[in-house]
N, C-alpha and C positions, 0 to 999 in steps of 0.2 A: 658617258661611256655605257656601251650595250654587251653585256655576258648571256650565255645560254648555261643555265644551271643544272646539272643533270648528276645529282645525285643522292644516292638511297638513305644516306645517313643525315638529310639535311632536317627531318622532323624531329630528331635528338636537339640543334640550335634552335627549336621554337618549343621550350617549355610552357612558355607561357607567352599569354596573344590576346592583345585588348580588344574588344568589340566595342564601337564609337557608330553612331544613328547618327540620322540627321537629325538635327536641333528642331524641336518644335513639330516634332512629325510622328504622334503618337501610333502609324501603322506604322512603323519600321522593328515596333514590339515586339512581334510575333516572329516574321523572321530573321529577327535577332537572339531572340531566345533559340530558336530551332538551331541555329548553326550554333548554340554556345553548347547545348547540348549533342550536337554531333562533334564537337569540337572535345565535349568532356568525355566524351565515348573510346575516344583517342588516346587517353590519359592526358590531356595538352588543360594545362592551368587557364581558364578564363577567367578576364578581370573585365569589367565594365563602365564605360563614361559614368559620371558621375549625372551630366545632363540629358544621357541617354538613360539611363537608371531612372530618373524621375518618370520614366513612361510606362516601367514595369514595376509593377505589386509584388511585394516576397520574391526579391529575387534570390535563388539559393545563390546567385556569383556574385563575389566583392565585388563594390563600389568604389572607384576611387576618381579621384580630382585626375583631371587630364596630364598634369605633369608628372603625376605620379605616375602615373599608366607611361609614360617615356623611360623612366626610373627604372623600372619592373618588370616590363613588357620586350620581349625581342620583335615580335612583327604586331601589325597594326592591323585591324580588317574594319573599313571606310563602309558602313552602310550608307549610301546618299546615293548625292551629284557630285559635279568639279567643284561647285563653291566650299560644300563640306568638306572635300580632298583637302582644295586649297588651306582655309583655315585649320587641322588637322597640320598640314602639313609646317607650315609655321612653328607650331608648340612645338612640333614632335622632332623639328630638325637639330637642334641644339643635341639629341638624346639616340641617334644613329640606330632607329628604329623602323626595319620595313614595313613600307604602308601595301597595299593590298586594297583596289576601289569596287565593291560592286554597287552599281548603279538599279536605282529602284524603279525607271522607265527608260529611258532611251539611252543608249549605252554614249558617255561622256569620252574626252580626250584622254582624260585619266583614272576615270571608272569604268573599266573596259570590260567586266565581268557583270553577266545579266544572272538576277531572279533564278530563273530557270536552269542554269547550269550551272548554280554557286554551288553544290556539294561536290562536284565532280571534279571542278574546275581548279578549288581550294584542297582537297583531297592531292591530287596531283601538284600543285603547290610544295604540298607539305611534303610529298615524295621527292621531291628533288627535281620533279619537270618544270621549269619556267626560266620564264628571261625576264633580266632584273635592268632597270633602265637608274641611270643617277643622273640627278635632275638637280639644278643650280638654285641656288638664291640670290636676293638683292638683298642686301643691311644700307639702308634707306635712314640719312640724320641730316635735321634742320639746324642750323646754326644763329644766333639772332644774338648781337651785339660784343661777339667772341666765347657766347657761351651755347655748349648744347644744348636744347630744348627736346628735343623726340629722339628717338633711338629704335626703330623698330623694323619689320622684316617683310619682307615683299617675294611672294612664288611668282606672280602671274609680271607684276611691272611698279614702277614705282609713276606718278605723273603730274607731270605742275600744270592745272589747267585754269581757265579762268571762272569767274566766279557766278553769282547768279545776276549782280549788273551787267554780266554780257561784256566788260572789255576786254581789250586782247590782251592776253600774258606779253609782258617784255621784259626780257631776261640776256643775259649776257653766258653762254655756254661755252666754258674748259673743262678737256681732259687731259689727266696727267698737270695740270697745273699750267697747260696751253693753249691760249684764247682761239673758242674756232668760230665760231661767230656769237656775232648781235641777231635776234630773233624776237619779232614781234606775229604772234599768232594765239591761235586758240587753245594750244598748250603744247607742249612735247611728251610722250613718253618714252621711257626706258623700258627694256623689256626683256627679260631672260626669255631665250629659245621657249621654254614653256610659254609664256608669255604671249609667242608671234603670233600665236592662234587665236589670242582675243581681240582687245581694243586694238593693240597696235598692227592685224592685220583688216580691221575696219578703217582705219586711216591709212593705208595705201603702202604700212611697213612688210617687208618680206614673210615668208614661213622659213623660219630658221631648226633644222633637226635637231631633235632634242640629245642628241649625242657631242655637239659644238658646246665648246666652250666660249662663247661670243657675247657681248651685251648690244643691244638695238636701240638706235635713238633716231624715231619716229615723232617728226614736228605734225599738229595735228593743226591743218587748213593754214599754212603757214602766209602773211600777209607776203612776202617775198617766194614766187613757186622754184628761186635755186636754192631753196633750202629742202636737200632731199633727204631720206631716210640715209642712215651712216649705223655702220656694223663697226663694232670695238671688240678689239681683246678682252679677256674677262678680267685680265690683272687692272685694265683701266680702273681708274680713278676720273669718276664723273662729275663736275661739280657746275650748278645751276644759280648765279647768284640775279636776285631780284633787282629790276632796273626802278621799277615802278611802285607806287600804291595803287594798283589796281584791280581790288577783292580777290587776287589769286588764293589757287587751293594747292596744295599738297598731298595726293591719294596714294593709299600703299596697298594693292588689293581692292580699295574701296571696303580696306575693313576700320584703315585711319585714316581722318581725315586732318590736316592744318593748315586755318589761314596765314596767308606768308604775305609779311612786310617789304619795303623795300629796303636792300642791303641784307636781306636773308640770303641765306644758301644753301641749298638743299645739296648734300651730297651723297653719292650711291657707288657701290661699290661691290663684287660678290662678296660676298657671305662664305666665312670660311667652310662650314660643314655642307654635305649635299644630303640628300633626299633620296632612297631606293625605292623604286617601284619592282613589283611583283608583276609580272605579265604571265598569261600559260604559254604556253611553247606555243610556236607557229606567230605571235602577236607580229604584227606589219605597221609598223608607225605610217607607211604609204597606201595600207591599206584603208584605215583608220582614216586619214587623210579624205579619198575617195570617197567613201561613206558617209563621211561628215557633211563635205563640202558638196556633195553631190555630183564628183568626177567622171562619177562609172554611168552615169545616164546621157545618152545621147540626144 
């Protein structure tokens, strides 16, 4: 779902607003500090990753663990890329907390705010101009011998592929608890609309708008070519049970990874909460698009 937000009184609902770096990226210091201090100028409470903290000396803003920061916090401001969003996004969906991306070089699908226009851009934010996007999850769980094993959450896609001996996944694929086929290939993914824009549009599945409520099951080099990409309701119930012992994986983001037995079953499903993005006014998912992919050059 896509809204255009336009109003004055919306910086009164962001008392307080976590500032999150990317992990490991000790220049994201300096303008992270800058915007906490134009942010305190504001009278707006900043609270700070705990992992992004470790890169700043004396900081006068709390520290706090990243779930607590979901507890505490009304919006979110993403210094990174899309992987940082992603993971970010994950912890923070459970806890119905807008995220906000600006991007530290090349502006990302979901860190669509640059460097250079981040006061201006978050300024107007905070006034009430922007368009807020809500964005789906996968809740991604393995199943092995009638007991759960994994339980975890997937923004981008969930994907059963095969392993580093190189054999082809074969798997036996229901939705809804209706056999739709046998499939033997080099994996399948699942993929929320967010999703469409990565792996699963490198293997030949659609770009899905991120306003659809749909999930994509994109077979990846399928041993069979009438095994094509298939779009599901989001209510679907996707389930993936293992034919084989044949080193398969199990990736959730490629932030988890598990090997799957045969008679495992991976099943994936939306995710009851969703995820609000921050855009400033004017933001063009089509345009985004263009720029990315490189549509607008002849």
């Amino acid at each position: 779902m896509r809204r255009l937000w336009l109003n004055a009184d919306m910086e009164k609902s962001f008392k307080t607003i976590a500032l999150i770096g990317k992990y490991n990226s000790p220049e994201i210091a300096e303008p992270l500090l800058k915007l906490a201090d134009f942010l305190a100028r504001r009278g707006i409470k900043v609270l700070i990753d705990k992992l992004t903290g470790a890169h700043i000396r004396n900081s006068p803003y709390p520290i706090h663990e990243l779930e607590d920061l979901g507890r505490d916090a009304e919006l979110a401001i993403v210094l990174g890329g899309d992987g940082t969003m992603l993971n970010i996004a994950r912890t923070l969906a459970p806890f119905d907390v807008a995220l906000v991306g600006v991007n530290q070089g090349r502006l990302g699908f979901l860190t669509d705010i640059s460097l250079d226009t981040m006061y201006e851009t978050i300024s107007a934010i905070l006034d009430g101009q922007c368009v807020t996007e809500d964005r789906m999850l996968l809740q991604g769980e393995i199943h092995r011998g009638g007991r759960q094993v994994l339980d975890v959450l997937a923004f981008n896609d969930v994907v059963v592929s095969k392993g580093i001996e190189g054999n082809m996944v074969e798997c036996e694929v229901r939705i809804d608890d209706e056999f739709i086929y046998h499939q033997r290939s080099d994996g399948l993914i699942i993929a929320t609309p967010t999703g469409s824009t990565a792996y699963a549009m490198s293997a030949g599945g659609p770009i899905v708008h991120p306003s659809l409520r749909v999930i994509s099951l994109v077979p990846v080099s399928p041993h069979t070519l009438s095994n094509r990409p298939i779009v599901v309701g989001s209510d679907s119930a996707i389930e993936i049970i293992m034919s084989s012992d044949n080193d398969a994986r199990a990736h959730f983001d490629s932030h988890s990874h598990y090997a799957l037995r045969k008679g495992d079953r991976v099943i994936v499903k939306r995710y009851p909460h969703t995820i609000s993005l921050l855009h400033p006014v004017g933001h063009s998912y089509y345009r985004m698009l263009r720029e990315k992919l490189n549509w607008n050059r002849e």
